[in-house]
C-alpha positions in Angstrom: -11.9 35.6 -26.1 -12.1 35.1 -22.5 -10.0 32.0 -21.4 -12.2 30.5 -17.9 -9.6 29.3 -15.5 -9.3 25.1 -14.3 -12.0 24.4 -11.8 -9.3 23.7 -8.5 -9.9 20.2 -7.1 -11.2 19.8 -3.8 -10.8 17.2 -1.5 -14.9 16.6 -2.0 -14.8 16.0 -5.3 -12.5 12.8 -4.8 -13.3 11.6 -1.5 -17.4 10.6 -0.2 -17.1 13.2 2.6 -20.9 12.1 2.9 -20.0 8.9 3.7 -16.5 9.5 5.6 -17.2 13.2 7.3 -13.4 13.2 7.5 -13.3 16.9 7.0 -15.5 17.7 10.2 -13.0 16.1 13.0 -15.5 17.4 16.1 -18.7 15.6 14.3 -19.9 12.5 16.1 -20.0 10.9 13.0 -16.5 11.5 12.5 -15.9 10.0 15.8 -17.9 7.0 15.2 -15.9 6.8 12.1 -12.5 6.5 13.8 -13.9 4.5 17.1 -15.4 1.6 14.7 -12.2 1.5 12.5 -9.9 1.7 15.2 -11.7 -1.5 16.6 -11.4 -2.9 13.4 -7.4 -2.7 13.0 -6.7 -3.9 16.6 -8.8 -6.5 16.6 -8.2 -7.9 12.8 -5.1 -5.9 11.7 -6.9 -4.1 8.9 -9.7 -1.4 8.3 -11.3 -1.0 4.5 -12.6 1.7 3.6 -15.0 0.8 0.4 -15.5 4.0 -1.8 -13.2 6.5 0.1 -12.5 7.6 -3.1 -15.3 8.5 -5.4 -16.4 6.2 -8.6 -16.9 9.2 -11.2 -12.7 10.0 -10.2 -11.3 6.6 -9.5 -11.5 5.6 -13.8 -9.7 9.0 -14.4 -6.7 8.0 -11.5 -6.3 4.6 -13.1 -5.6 6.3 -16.6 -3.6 8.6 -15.3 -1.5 5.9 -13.7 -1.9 4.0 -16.7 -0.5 7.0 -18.9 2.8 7.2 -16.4 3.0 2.9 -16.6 6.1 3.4 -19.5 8.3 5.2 -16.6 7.3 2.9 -14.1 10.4 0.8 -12.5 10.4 -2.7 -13.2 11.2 -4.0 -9.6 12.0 -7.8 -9.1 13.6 -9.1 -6.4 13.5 -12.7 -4.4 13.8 -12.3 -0.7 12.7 -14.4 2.5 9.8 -13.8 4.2 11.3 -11.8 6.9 13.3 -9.5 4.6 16.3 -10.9 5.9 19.4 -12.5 4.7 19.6 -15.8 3.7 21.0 -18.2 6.9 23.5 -20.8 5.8 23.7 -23.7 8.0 19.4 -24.1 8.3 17.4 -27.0 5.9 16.5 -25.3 2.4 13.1 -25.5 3.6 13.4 -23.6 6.1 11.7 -19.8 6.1 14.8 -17.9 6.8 16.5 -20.3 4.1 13.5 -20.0 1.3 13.0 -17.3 -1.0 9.8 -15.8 -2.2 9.3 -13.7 -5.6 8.0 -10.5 -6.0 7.7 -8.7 -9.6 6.0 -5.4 -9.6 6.1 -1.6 -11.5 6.3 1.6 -9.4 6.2 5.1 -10.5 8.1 7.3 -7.6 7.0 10.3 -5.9 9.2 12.6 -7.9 7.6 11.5 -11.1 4.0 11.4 -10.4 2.6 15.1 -11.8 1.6 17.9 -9.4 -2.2 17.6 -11.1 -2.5 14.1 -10.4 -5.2 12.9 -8.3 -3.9 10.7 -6.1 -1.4 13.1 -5.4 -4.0 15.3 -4.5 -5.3 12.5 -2.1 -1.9 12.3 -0.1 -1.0 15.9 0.4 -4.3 16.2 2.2 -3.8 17.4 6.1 -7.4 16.4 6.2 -6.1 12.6 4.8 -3.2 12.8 7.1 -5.2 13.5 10.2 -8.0 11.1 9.6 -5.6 8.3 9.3 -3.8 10.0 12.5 -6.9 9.3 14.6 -7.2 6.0 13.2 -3.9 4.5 14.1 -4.2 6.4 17.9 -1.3 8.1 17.0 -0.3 11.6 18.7 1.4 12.7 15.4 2.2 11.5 11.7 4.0 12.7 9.1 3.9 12.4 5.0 7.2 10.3 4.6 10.1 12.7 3.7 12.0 10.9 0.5 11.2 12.0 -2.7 10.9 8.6 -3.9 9.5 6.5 -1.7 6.8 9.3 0.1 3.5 7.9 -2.9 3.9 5.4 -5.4 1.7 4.2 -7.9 2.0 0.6 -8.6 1.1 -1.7 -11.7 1.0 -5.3 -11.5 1.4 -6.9 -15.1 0.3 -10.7 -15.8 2.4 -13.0 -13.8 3.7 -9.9 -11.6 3.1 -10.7 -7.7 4.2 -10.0 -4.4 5.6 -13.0 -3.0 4.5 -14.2 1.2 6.0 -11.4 3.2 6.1 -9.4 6.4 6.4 -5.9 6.4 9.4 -3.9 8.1 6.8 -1.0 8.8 4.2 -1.0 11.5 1.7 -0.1 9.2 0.5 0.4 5.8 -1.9 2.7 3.7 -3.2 1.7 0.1 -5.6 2.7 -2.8 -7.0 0.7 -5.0 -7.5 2.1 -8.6 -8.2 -0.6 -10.8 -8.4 -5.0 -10.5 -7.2 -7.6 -12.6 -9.0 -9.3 -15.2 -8.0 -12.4 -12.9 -5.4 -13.1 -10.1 -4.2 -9.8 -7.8 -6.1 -10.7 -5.1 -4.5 -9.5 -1.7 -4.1 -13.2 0.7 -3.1 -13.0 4.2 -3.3 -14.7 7.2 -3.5 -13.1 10.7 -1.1 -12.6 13.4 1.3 -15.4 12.2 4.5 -14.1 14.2 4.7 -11.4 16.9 6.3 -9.0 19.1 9.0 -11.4 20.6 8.5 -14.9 18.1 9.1 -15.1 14.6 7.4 -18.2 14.6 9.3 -20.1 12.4 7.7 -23.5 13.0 4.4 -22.2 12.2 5.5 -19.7 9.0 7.2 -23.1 7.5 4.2 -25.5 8.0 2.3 -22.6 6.0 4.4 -22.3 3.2 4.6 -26.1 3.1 0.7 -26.4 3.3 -1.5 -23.8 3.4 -4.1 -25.3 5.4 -2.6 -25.1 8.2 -3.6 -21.4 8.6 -6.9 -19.3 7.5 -5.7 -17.7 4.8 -8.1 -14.1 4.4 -8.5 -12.4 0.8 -9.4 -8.5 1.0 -11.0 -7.6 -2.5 -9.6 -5.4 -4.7 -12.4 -2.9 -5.5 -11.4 0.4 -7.0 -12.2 3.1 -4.8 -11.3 1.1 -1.5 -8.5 2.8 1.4 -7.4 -0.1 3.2 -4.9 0.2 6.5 -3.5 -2.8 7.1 -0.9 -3.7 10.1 1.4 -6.4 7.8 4.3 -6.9 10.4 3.0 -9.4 12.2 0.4 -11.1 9.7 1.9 -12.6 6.8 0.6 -11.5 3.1 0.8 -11.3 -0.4 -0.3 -10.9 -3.9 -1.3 -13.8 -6.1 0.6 -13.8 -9.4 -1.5 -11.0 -11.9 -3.4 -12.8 -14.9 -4.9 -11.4 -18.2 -4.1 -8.0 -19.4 -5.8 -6.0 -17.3 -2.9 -4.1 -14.8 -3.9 -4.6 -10.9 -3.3 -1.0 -10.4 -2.7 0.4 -6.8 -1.6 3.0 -4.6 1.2 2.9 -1.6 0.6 6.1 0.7 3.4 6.3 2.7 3.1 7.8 6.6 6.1 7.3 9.1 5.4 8.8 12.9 8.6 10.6 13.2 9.7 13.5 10.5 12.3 13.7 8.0 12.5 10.1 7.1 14.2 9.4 4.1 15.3 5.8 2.1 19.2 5.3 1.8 20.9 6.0 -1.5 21.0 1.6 -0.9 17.1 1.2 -0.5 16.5 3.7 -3.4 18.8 2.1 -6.1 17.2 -1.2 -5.4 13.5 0.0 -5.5 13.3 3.0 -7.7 17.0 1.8 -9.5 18.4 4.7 -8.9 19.9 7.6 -6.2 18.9 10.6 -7.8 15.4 12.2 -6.4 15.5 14.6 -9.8 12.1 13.5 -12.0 12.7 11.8 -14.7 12.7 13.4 -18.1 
């Protein structure tokens, strides 16, 4: 009996290269491509990218991220919005003084199958070089760590991402599957920058939250968003019903051979080791 060997994935039959030519860099429509979403993330801090990734394979990457769930980490941790120390001597209220939640699973690098999917998705040079062009950036690199390079993420009911900033210029995510209710990505724009943290302004939000136009980007499977998170502040609203807000990070960094600290691994993988786990 002749045994027929796996039909290989290609990067066509998960992303619309119909609909984003990423795969032909010197078409004009590729170029149109990257002018308009360029535009987009200066001028807004974000660029979405509805059905990057194709309906008929998106259901089989959120059961496959479903089937890794039981070794996902269960990450909780309260922090400020800044990511920094709390500062004694300040009012409770505060920003630097007042502490946000955030409650979410993550499945590491190291433990996400060579077959899956969204794996496939990240090691593409084609992937890499598209959001390259995007960002104006001369190089970027698939981040180095073993950890912290893709994760897959599960929101549970009541799990969130509490108001934030990000430490990272930029960010690159997949959506693979919304929440029966709740999950739904809030953030408003340009709330601190460069050289003002804009404390005044980042408490009067958190105190009322009508003082600012707070934006919601929908959580449709299938959607690559970009989204420049340092200066706008953002979040996730609390998960509810039990239907997981499922989600991937893809991690770029523009200089090579980054790697977490044995410190920044333990706290969001909880543990040092790179090894898979068993």
């Amino acid at each position: 009996m002749t045994t027929l060997a796996p039909t290989p994935v290609t990067l066509g039959n998960l992303v619309d290269l119909e609909r984003y030519p990423i795969t032909d860099r010197t078409s004009p429509a590729y170029q149109a491509l990257v002018d308009h979403s360029r535009a987009l993330l200066e001028q807004e801090g974000v660029a979405i990218f509805p059905g990057f990734a194709r309906d008929e394979t998106v259901v089989t990457m959120a059961e496959q991220t479903l089937a890794l769930h039981p070794r996902m980490f269960h990450f909780r941790e309260e922090h400020t919005v800044y990511f920094k120390p709390q500062v004694e001597g300040v009012d409770e209220a505060h920003p630097l003084r007042r502490l946000m939640k955030t409650e979410k699973d993550t499945v590491a690098y190291a433990d996400i199958p060579a077959d899956n999917l969204v794996r496939n998705i990240y090691e593409s040079d084609d992937v890499l070089a598209f959001i390259k062009d995007v960002l104006g950036l001369d190089t970027l690199y698939r981040h180095a760590d073993p950890l912290a390079a893709l994760n897959l993420q599960g929101f549970t009911a009541g799990q969130q991402l509490g108001w934030h900033f990000d430490r990272a210029g930029f960010s690159v995510t997949l959506s693979l599957q919304a929440a029966n209710a709740g999950g739904d990505f809030e953030y408003v724009r340009m709330l601190r920058n460069e050289n003002d943290d804009c404390h005044e302004a980042v408490g009067q939000f958190l105190d009322d939250s009508k003082t600012q136009q707070v934006e919601v980007l929908p959580q449709v499977p299938g959607t690559l968003t970009l989204f420049r998170g340092r200066y706008s502040l953002h979040r996730v609203t609390p998960v509810e019903g039990d239907r997981l807000r499922l989600n991937a990070v893809l991690a770029y960094v523009d200089q090579p051979n980054v790697e977490f600290s044995a410190y920044a691994r333990q706290l969001f993988y909880g543990r040092t080791s790179t090894d898979p786990v068993a």
